[in-house]
Every structure is written in structure tokens, then in C-alpha cells.
C-alpha positions as CSV (number, residue, x, y, z in Angstrom):
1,X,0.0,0.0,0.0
2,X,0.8,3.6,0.0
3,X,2.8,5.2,2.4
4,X,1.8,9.3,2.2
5,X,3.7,11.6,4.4
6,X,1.6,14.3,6.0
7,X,2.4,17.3,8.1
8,X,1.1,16.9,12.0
9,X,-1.2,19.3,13.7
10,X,1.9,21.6,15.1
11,X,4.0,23.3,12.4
12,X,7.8,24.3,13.7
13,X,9.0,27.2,14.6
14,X,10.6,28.5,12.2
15,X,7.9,28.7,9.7
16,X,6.9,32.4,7.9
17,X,4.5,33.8,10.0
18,X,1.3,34.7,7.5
19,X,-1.5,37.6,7.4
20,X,-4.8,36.8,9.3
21,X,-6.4,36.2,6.0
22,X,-4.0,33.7,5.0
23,X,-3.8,31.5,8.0
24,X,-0.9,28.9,8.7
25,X,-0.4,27.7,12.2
26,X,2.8,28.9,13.6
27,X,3.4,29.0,17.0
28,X,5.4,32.3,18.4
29,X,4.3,34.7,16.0
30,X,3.0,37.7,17.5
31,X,-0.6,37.1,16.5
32,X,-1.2,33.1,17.1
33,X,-3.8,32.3,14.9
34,X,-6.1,29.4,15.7
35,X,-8.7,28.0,13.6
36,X,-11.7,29.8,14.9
37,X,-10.1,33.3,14.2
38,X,-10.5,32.7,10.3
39,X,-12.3,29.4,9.9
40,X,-16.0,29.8,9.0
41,X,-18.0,28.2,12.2
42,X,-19.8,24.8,10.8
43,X,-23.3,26.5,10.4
44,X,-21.9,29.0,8.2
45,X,-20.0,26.0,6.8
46,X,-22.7,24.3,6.1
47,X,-24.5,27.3,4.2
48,X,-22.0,28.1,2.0
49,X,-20.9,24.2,1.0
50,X,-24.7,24.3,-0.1
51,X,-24.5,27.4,-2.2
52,X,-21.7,26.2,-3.3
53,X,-22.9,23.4,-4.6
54,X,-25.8,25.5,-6.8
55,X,-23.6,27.2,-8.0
56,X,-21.3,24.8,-9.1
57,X,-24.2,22.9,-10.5
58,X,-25.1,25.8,-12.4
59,X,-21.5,26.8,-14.0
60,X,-21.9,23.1,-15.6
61,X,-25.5,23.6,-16.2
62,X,-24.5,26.8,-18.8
63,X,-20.8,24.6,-19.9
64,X,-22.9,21.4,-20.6
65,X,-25.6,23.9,-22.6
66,X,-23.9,23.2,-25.8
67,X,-23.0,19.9,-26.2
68,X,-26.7,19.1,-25.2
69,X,-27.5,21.2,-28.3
70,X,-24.2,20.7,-30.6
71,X,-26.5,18.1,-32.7
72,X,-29.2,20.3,-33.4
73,X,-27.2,24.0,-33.7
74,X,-24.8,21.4,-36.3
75,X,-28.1,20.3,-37.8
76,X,-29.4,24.3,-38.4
77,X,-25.6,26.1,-39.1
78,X,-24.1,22.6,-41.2
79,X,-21.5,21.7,-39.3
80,X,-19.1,18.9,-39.7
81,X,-17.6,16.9,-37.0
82,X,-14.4,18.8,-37.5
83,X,-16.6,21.8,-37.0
84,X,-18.4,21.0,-34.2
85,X,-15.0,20.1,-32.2
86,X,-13.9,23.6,-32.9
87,X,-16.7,25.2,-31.3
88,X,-17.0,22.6,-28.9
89,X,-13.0,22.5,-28.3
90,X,-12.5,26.6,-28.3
91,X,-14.4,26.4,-24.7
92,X,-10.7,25.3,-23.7
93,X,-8.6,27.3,-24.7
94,X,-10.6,30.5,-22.7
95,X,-10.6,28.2,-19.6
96,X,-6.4,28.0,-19.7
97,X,-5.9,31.5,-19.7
98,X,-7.8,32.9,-16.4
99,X,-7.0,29.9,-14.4
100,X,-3.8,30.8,-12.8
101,X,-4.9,34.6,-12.3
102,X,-8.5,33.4,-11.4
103,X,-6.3,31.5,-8.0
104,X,-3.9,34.6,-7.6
105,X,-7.1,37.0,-7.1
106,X,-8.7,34.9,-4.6
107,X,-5.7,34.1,-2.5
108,X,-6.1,37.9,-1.9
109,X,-9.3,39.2,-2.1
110,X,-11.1,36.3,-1.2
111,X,-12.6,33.6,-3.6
112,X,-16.5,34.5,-2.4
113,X,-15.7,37.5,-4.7
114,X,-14.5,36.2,-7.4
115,X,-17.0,33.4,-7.7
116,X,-20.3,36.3,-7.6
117,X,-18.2,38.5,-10.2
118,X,-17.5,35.3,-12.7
119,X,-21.1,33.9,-12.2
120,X,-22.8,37.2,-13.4
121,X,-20.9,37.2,-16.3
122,X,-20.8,33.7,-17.6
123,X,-24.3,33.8,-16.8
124,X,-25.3,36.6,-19.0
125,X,-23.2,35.1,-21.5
126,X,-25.1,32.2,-21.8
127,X,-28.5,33.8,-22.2
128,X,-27.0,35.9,-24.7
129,X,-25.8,32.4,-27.1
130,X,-28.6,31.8,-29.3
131,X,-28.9,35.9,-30.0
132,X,-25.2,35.7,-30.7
133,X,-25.9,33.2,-33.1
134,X,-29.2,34.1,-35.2
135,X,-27.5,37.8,-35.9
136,X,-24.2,37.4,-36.8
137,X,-23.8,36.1,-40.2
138,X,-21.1,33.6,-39.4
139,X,-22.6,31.7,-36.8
140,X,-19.3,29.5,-36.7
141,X,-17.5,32.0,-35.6
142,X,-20.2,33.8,-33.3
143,X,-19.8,30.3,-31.7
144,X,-16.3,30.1,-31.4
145,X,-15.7,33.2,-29.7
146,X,-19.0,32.8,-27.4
147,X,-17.2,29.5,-26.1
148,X,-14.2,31.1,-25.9
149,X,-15.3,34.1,-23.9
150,X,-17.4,31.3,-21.8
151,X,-14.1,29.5,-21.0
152,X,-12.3,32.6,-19.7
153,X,-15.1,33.6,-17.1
154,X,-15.5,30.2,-15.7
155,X,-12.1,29.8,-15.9
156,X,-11.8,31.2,-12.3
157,X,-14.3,29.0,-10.6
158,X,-12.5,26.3,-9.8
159,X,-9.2,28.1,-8.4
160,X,-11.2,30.2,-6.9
161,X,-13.1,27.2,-5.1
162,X,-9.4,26.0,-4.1
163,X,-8.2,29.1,-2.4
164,X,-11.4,29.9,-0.5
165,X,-11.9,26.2,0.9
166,X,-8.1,26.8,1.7
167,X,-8.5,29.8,3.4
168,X,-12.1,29.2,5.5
169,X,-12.3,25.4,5.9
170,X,-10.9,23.2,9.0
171,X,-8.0,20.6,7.2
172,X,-10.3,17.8,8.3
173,X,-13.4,19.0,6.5
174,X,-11.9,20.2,3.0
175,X,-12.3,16.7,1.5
176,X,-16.0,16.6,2.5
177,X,-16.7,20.3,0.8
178,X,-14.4,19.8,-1.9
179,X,-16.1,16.6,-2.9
180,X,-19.3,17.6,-2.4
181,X,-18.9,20.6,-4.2
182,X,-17.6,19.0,-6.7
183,X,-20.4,16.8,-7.4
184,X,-22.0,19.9,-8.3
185,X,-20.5,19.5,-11.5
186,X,-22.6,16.1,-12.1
187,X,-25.7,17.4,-10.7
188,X,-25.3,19.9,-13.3
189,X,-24.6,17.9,-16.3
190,X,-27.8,16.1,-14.8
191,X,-30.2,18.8,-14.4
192,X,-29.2,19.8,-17.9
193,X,-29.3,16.5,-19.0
194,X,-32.6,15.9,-18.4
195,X,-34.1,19.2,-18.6
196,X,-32.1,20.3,-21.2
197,X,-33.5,17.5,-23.3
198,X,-36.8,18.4,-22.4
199,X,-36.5,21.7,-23.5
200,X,-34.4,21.0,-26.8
201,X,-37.5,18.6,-28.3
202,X,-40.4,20.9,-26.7
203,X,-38.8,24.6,-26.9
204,X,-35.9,23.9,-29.6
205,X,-32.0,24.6,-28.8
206,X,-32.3,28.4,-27.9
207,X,-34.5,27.7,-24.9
208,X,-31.8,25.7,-22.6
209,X,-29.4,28.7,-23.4
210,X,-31.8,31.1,-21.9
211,X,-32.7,29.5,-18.8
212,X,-29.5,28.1,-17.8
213,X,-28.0,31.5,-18.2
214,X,-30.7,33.3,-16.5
215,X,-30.6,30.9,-13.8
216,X,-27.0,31.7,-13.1
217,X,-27.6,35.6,-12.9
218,X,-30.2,35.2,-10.6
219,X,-27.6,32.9,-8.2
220,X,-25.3,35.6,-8.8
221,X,-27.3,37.7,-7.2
222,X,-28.5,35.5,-4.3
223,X,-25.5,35.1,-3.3
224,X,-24.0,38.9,-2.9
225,X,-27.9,39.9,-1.8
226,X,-28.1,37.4,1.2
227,X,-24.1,36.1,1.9
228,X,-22.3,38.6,0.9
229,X,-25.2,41.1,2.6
230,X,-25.6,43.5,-0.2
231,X,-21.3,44.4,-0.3
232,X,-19.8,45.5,-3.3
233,X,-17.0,42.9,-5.0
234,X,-14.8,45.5,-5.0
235,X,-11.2,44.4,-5.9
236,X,-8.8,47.2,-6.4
237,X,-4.8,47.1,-7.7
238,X,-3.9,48.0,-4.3
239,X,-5.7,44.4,-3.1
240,X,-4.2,42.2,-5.7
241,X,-0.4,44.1,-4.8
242,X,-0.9,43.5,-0.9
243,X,-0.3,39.9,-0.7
244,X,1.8,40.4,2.7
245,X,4.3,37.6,3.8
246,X,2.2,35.2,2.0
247,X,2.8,37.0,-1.4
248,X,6.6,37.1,-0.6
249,X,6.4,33.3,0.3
250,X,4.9,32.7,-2.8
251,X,7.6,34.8,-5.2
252,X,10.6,34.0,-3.3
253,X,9.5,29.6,-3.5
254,X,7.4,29.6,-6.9
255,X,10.5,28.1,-8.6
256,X,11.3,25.0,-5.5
257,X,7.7,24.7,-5.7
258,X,7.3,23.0,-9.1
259,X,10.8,21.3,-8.7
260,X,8.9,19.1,-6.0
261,X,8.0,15.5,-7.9
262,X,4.9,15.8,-6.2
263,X,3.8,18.9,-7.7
264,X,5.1,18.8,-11.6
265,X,4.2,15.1,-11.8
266,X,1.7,13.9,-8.9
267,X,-0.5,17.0,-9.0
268,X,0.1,18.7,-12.5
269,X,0.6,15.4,-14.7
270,X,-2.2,13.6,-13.0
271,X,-4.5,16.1,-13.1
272,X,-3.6,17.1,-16.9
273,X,-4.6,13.5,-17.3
274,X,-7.6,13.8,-15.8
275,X,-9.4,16.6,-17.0
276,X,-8.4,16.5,-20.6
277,X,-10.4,12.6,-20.5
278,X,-13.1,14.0,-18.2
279,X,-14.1,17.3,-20.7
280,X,-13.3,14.7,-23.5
281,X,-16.3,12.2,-22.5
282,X,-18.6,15.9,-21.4
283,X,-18.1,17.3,-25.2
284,X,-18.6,14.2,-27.2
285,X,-21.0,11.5,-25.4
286,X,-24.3,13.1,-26.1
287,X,-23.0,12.6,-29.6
288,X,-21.6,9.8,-29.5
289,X,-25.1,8.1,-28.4
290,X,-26.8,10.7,-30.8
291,X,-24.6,8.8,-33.9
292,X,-24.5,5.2,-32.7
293,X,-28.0,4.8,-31.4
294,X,-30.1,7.4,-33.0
295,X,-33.8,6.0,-32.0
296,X,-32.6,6.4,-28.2
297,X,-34.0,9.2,-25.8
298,X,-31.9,12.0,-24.8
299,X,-33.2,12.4,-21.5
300,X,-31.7,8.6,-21.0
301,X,-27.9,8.9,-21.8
302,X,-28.0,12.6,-20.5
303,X,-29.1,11.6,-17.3
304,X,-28.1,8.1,-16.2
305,X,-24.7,8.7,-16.0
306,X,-24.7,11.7,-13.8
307,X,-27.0,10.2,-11.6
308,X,-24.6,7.6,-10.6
309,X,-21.9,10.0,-10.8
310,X,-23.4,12.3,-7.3
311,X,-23.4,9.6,-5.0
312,X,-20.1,8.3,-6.1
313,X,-18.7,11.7,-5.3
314,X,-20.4,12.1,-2.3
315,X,-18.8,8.4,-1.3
316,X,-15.3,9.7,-2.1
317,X,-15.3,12.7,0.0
318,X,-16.5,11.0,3.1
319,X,-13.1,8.3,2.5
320,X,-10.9,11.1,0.8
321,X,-8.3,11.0,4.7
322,X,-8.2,7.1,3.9
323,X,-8.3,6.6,-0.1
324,X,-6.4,9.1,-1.8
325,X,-4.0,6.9,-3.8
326,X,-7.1,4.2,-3.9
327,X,-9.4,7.1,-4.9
328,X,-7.0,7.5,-8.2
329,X,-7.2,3.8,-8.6
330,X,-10.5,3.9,-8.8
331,X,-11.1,7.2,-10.9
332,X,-8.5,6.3,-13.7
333,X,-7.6,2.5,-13.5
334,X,-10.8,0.8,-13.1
335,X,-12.5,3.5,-15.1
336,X,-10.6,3.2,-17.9
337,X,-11.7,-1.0,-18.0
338,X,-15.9,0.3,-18.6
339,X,-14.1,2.8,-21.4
340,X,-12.3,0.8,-23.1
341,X,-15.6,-2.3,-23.2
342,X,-16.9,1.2,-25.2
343,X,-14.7,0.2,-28.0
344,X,-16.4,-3.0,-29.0
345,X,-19.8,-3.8,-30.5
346,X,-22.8,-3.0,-27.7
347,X,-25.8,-2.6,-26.9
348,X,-28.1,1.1,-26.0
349,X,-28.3,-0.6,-22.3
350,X,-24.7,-1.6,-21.7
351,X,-23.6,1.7,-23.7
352,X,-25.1,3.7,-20.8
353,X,-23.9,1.3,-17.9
354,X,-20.6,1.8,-19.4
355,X,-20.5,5.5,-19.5
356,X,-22.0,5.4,-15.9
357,X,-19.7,3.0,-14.3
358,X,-16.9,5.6,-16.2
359,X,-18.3,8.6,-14.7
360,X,-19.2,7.5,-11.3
361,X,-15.5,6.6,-10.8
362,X,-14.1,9.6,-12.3
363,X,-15.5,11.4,-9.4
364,X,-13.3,10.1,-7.2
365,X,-10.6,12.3,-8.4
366,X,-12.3,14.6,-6.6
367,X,-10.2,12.9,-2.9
368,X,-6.9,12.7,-4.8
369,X,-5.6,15.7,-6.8
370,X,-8.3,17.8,-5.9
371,X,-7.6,17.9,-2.2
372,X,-3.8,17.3,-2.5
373,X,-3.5,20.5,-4.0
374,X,-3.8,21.8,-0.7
375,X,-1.8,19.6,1.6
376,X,1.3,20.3,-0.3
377,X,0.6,24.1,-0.9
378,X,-1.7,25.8,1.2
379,X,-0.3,29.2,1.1
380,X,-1.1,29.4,-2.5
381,X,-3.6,26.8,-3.1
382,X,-5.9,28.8,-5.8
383,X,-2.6,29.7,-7.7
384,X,-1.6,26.5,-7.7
385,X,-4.7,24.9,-8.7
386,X,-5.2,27.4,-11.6
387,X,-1.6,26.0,-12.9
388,X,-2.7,22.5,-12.7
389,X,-6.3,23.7,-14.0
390,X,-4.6,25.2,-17.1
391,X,-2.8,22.2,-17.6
392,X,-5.6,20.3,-17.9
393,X,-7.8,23.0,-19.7
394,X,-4.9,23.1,-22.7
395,X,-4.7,19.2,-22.6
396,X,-9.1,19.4,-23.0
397,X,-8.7,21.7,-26.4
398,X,-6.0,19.4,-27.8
399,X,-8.1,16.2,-26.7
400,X,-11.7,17.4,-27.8
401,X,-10.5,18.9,-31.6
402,X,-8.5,15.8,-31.8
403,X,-11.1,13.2,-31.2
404,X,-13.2,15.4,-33.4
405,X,-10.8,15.0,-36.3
406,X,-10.8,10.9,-35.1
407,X,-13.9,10.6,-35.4
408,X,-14.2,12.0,-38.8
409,X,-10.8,10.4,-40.4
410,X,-12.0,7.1,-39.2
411,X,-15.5,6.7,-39.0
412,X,-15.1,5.0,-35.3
413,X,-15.7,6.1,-31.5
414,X,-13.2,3.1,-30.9
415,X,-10.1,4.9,-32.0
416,X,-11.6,8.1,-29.6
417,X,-12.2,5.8,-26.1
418,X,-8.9,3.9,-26.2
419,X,-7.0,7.7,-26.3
420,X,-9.1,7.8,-23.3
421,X,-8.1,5.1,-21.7
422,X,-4.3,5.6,-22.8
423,X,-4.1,9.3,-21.0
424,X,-5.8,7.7,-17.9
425,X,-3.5,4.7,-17.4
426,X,-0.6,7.3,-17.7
427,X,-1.9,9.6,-15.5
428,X,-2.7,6.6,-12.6
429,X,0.6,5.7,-12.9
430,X,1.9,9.1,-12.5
431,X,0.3,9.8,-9.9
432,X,0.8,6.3,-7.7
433,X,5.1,7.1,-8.4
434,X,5.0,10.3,-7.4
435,X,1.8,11.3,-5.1
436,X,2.3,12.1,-1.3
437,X,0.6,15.0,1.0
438,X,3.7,16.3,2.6
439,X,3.9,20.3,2.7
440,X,6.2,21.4,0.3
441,X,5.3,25.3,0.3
442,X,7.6,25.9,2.9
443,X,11.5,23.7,3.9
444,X,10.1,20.2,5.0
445,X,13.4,20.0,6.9
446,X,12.1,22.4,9.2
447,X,8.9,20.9,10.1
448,X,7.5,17.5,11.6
449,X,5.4,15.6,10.1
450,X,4.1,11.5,10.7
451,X,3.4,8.8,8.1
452,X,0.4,7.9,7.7
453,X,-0.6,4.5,5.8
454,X,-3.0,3.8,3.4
């Protein structure tokens, strides 16, 4: 088994002492911090892992938006394959570049406010699609740059996400939020899913646009009316330049930082891995099930995998302490066995138990790199996570156009779902070399830290 080397509850001495709102434990600094200074108190907790979760649900509800509809909108603009991957693939390449900076904001002006400012945005993008593409006279393009502009707002969620749960949650409760956030993201492709369908065969295409985007505005606003009690998201140049002694941590060990193994290989590899498979399987499965089983119901394949997907997220969060390296096991070994049954001859039934054994163990990612992020670097856990995030963002545009032109060169989904399984296998064993949780932000030599066994 895994041996994983974590820091203990008492840091040493001679650790940088931090800002109050960038809390690391050290004792003999003149202002000892303790969790209940900065830590939200488990009501509040609780509240805001629930909003949370909305309004991570709804951030996939408005990305899943247009793959649900790339059949139809391909149907009314005549697109090719090749065609539809660029729109569907240019989502990525937004979603790299706001990733790192998205983290580097919220580590110091708090990720509460950059979540409400990217929400109203993305939101009003959404609703403003199908209007986007009826008047412009190149609706390919329209496209394009809609998705693009889509991938750079929501680009921040994510980091943000990282840095706040970072910043407000107890160590022992960041797997629990983090997972159950992150199921969010398959309550979303659900809702869609099912909804979504609904709407595309009663309303047309334009309708889930619309309401998905709307939807998000008005959690926007929920949010900065009753959480944030009516403050303004103010975030000023002063703000982002007064990082304090965490901001000097962060210059002065950015380079030792992605020297560490467990970093540039564990965290950054691994998750590349990850994510580009993950947004792979998100842009193409509705039509994948669209080509090879045309006759079957929508509401079916869009909803039957993401319903088995929330429980198993929910599953990994509670066992994320105990199962980190067997929570990547899971997610991208076993996984990658339902995938690659994909490749044969089967039937509508075992199609969709496939695809739902697939995504129900992806989601235990969410108790390996997800949360690891934040063992190693806690100081700069949104930054980080926007690196790792715009890893796997860059490796989801290359991924998505490329199965697109697969698909078309050789008439097969087979070729598309073993490249799956390929990038998984290398990321699990990537991340089972290299993985461990020991702090690496600050000189391990200086502190003391136990083994814990998996």
C-alpha cells in the first residue's frame, strides 16, 4: 500500500509567519492564529458548501448547454464533426488562460468574490448564445468566440473554489466540501441533461441557453444579496499588490515549488490526465449516443450517468483521509476498464452502464488531486490549482478537436475511447510514483510531520 507523508497538527517554529487572512499555524508569532479566528463556524460552513454546490451545478448547467445542443445547432448552421469540435474545443482554450490569475485573485481578495463577479458574467453570456448566433452572419464564428469568452469567465471557478476552501475550511473538512462541491458539476450535467432535453424537443435549442444562463444571474445575485449582505465585489490594484508575507512566500519559492515530484508530476501530470479525459467524454458523449444509437431518448444517456456520478462523489469525499491513492485507482484505472468495453460492438443498455460506471469513478478524483493540492501548498492553493487547471484546460482543447478529427478520419468512436483510456493509465501511474501530501510550500526540513498508511 501507499505510504503518504503528511504534516502533523503543530508546524515548527521556524515557519513564515502569515497575514490573518492567509492562515498557517505557527506558533510564536506575534498574532497566534487558531482556527476559529479565520475558519468559518460549521453552520456558516454548512450554508455556504450548499450554495456552493448550486452554483457549481449551475456553472456546468450553462458549460454542458452546448454539447446538449451541438447536434441540433450542427443540424441548423451545417456543421461537420471537425466543426463542431472547434466550437465545442475553443471552450478550452478560454478556460487555460484565467486559471492561474482566477487563484492569484482569490488568494487575496477572497474567492467568495470572485466566484459572484465570474457567475454574473458567464451567466449573462449564456443567455445571450442563441442571439449571438441568429444575428451574426457567421454563426461559426459567433460560436467560437461565445465559447471562448465562456471558457475565460468560468475559468476562475475552480481556483477560486481551491483558495477559499483553503483559506475558510478546518483541514479535516476540505475533503468533505471539496467533494461535495464537486459533485455539483454532475448534478449539473444532470439537471441539464434531463431538462435540457426536455426543453431541446419541446422549446428547440435556444431555450436551454436562456434558462441556464438566467438561472446563473439570478444565483449571482442571491449570493452577494443574502451572503455577501448587499457588499460591493470591490477588488482594487492596491488588493491584488498586498499579498503580505504570504505574497513574498509565494515569489521568493514559486521556482522550488514546481521542482517538488509531487507537484510537476503527482499534481500537474495527474491532473492534466484527468481533466483532458473527463471534458473529453462531457463534449462528445451526447454525440456519441446521438450517432450510434439514433432511436434512443436523450433524456436517457444525458441523465443516467450523472445520476450515478453524485453519490459516487459524495462516497469519495466522506473516504478522501483514507483513499487518496485508492481514490485514483479507482477514478482512472478501473475506469478506464468500462471505457475501453466502449470500443467493441454493444448494446443502447450496456452503452449507458458503461458510460455510468466511467463517470461514477471519475468522481473520485475529486479525494486525490483535488484535495492534494492543498496539503502540499496551502499558502497558494488557488494559484496552484489554476496551474494544474490550465494544464488540464490546454490538454481538454488538444483532446476534444483531436477526437473530433478521429472521429471523422476514421469513421469509429473506438479509436476516440482507447486515447481515453491511454491518457488515464498514464496519468494513474503518474500519480501512484510520485503522489504524497507532505507540505512542500515551505523547507520540510524544518517541520515535523508522521506517516500515515494507506
Amino acid at each position: 500500500m501507499a505510504v503518504i507523508q503528511k504534516y502533523g497538527k503543530n508546524y515548527s517554529p521556524d515557519l513564515v509567519c502569515h497575514k490573518e487572512n492567509h492562515p498557517i499555524g505557527v506558533p510564536g508569532c506575534h498574532k497566534k492564529w487558531t482556527e476559529q479566528n479565520t475558519n468559518w463556524p460549521r453552520p456558516v460552513a454548512r450554508i455556504w458548501t450548499v450554495v456552493l454546490l448550486l452554483g457549481t451545478c449551475l456553472l456546468y448547467c450553462a458549460r454542458v448547454a452546448m454539447p446538449i445542443c451541438a447536434v441540433s445547432m450542427a443540424e441548423r448552421f451545417n456543421w461537420s464533426k471537425r466543426e463542431s469540435g472547434m466550437v465545442l474545443g475553443s471552450f478550452f482554450w478560454g478556460y487555460c488562460f484565467t486559471q492561474v490569475f482566477g487563484g492569484y485573485v482569490s488568494d487575496r481578495v477572497g474567492g467568495e468574490k470572485v466566484l459572484l463577479l465570474s457567475a454574473a458574467a458567464w451567466g449573462s453570456m449564456t443567455a445571450f448564445t442563441p442571439i449571438l448566433a441568429h444575428f451574426c452572419s457567421q454563426p461559426i464564428l459567433s460560436m467560437t468566440l461565445a465559447r471562448f469568452l465562456m471558457g475565460l469567465l468560468q475559468g476562475v471557478h475552480y481556483p477560486s473554489l481551491a483558495s477559499l476552501c483553503s483559506q475558510k475550511v478546518v483541514e479535516s473538512e476540505r475533503g468533505f466540501l471539496m467533494s461535495t462541491v464537486g459533485s455539483g458539476s454532475y448534478l449539473g450535467t444532470l439537471v441539464i441533461g434531463g431538462a435540457g432535453s426536455l426543453m431541446l424537443d419541446l422549446y428547440g435549442w435556444e431555450s436551454v441557453f436562456y434558462v441556464s444562463g438566467l438561472l446563473s444571474v439570478l444565483w449571482a445575485y442571491c449570493m452577494w444579496k443574502y451572503l455577501l449582505k448587499g457588499e460591493g465585489p470591490i477588488i482594487t490594484l492596491e488588493s491584488l499588490g498586498s499579498g503580505g508575507p504570504q505574497s513574498k512566500l509565494s515569489k521568493r519559492h514559486w521556482l522550488r515549488l514546481f521542482k517538488q515530484p509531487a507537484v510537476c508530476s503527482a499534481v500537474i501530470v495527474t491532473h492534466l490526465c484527468t481533466a483532458s479525459t473527463f471534458f473529453t467524454l462531457l463534449s462528445w458523449l451526447p454525440t456519441f449516443f446521438k450517432d450510434t444509437f439514433p432511436d434512443a431518448k436523450g433524456w436517457v444517456f444525458n441523465v443516467i450517468p450523472w445520476l450515478v456520478a453524485i453519490p459516487s462523489s459524495l462516497f469519495s469525499g466522506c473516504l478522501s483521509d483514507h483513499l487518496i491513492s485508492q481514490g485514483k485507482f479507482f477514478s482512472m484505472g478501473v475506469s478506464s476498464l468500462f471505457t475501453l468495453l466502449l470500443c467493441g460492438k454493444t448494446t443502447f443498455p450496456w452503452a449507458v452502464a458503461f458510460v455510468s460506471a466511467t463517470m461514477g469513478l471519475t468522481t473520485f478524483s475529486h479525494s486525490g488531486v483535488s484535495v492534494n493540492v492543498q496539503d502540499l501548498a496551502p499558502s497558494c492553493a488557488g494559484a496552484l490549482f489554476g496551474v494544474m487547471n490550465t494544464c488540464g484546460a490546454f490538454s481538454g482543447v488538444l483532446m476534444v478537436y483531436f477526437s473530433g478529427y478521429l472521429i471523422e478520419a476514421t469513421g469509429s468512436w473506438a479509436s476516440v475511447f482507447a486515447l481515453i483510456t491511454t491518457v488515464n493509465l498514464l496519468g494513474l501511474c503518474t500519480f501512484l510514483a510520485f503522489a504524497e501530501a507532505r507540505r512542500v510550500d515551505i523547507d520540510s526540513s524544518k517541520g515535523r510531520h508522521h506517516n500515515i498508511h494507506i
